[in-house]
C-alpha positions in Angstrom: 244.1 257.4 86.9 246.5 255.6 89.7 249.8 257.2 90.7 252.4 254.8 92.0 255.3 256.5 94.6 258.2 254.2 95.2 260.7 255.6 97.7 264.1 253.4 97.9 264.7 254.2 101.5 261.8 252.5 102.9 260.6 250.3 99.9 257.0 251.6 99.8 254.7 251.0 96.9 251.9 253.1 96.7 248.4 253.5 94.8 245.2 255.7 95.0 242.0 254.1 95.4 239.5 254.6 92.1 236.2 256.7 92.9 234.7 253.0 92.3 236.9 251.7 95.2 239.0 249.6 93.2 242.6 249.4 94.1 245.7 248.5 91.7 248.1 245.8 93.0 251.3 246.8 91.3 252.4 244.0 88.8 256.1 243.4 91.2 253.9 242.6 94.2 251.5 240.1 92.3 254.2 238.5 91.0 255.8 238.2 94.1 252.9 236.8 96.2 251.4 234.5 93.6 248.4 236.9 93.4 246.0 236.0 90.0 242.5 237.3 88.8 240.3 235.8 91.1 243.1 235.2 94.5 240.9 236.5 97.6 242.2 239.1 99.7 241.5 239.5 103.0 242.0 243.3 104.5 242.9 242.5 108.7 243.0 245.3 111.0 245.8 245.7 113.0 245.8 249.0 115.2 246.1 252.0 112.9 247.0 249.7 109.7 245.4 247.5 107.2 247.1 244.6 106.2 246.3 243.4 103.0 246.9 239.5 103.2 245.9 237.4 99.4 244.9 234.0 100.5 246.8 231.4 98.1 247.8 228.1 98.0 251.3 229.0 99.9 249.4 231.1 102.5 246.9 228.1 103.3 249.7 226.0 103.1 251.5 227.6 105.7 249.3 226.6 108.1 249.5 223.2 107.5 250.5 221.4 111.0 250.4 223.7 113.4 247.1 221.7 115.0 250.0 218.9 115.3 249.6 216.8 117.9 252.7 216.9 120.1 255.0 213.3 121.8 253.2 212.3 124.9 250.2 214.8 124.5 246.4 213.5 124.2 244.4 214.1 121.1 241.3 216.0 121.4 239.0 212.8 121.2 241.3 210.9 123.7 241.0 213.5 126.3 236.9 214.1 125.9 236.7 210.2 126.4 238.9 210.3 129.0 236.9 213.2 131.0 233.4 210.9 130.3 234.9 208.1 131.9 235.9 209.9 135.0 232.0 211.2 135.1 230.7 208.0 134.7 232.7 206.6 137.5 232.2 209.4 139.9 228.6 208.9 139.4 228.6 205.1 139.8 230.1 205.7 143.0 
């Protein structure tokens, strides 16, 4: 059986773990973070907490750019090129 506790004044959900290990995801929380039968969950360690982070479509598309390339700055290519040709000249020297 899982017991939910929902407190107002700090807007905590709360479940018990089965004796299988299985956990409940309450249906408000599912809903809110797009989490379906088969969404993966990753479980990240932060100091004394667990974070419990589903890995959706929104979540891996909130990632999307962050690699981007700034005005003025080399890409990663440009620069490796660039550090070969300064090798090959300092040996043809």
């Amino acid at each position: 059986m899982t017991d939910f506790i929902r407190t107002k004044e700090n807007n905590v959900d709360s479940a018990y773990v089965t004796s299988r290990g299985r956990l409940v995801v309450l249906l408000r929380i599912r809903r809110k973070f797009g989490i379906k039968p088969g969404t993966r969950v990753n479980f990240v360690e932060e100091g004394h907490r667990i974070i419990f982070q589903p890995v959706t479509r929104e979540y891996i598309s909130s990632f999307r750019g962050i690699f981007k390339q700034k005005p003025g700055e080399k890409t990663v290519v440009q620069e490796l090129l660039d550090e070969r040709r300064a090798e090959r000249d300092w040996e043809d020297r």
